[in-house]
C-alpha angles and dihedrals in degrees: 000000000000103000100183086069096037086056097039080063096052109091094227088052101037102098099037110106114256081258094048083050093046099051096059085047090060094041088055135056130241112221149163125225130183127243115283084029108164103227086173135334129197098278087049125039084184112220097259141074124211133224104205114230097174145357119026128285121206114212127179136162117220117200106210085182085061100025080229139116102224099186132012115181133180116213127208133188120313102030134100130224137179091051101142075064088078086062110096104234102006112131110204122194102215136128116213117181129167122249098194140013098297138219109204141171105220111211117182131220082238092051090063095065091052087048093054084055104041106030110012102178088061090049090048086054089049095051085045091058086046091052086051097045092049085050084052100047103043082051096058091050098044093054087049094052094044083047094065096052 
């Protein structure tokens, strides 16, 4: 599969130059995983995040401290999950499996300090979608907790 094209369609990649393209597809991995694979679950977050190439991915997010699962996603083609595992010492509850045989690039928490160095706007993207998923995240739990007063 030619990934330079599959990422210049994605809307967080679409404005980025063919080298800058090329350089997160050689900081990260390619690879394939089966069906029921376990990306992360809620006692390790992992050090990588993933860009789906192919199949669908199920991630969810469980609050012992609430009993409660407070977001489930499924994610397609094109998208990216397990983000908040770029930031060093962050422990994120989340679950991410697999619901099909899955197509990922795999980008490593390591990767992104190369990236800073080697193609800045891209890392800039990736510490964008890390603000967002923070916001996200912090919402999710603040309505979870409100809803419990």
């Amino acid at each position: 599969m030619m990934l330079i094209p599959f990422l210049s369609d994605l809307p967080a990649f679409e404005r980025f130059t063919e080298q800058e393209l090329e350089t997160f597809v050689l900081t990260s991995n390619l690879f394939e995983f089966p069906d029921g694979y376990v990306f992360s679950d809620e006692s390790n977050s992992g050090e990588s995040t993933y860009l789906l190439v192919k199949g669908r991915v199920r991630v969810f997010q469980h609050d012992t401290a609430l009993d409660a699962t407070l977001t489930v996603t499924e994610v397609c083609a094109g998208e990216m999950f397990n983000l908040l595992a770029l930031v060093d010492s962050l422990t994120v509850p989340t679950t991410a499996v697999a619901l099909e045989p899955t197509i990922a690039l795999k980008f490593s928490r390591e990767s992104l300090a190369t990236l800073k160095n080697s193609s800045p706007r891209i890392a800039h993207q990736f510490q964008y979608m890390i603000a967002i998923q923070l916001a996200n995240a912090l919402h999710a739990r603040n309505s979870a907790l409100r809803a419990r007063l």
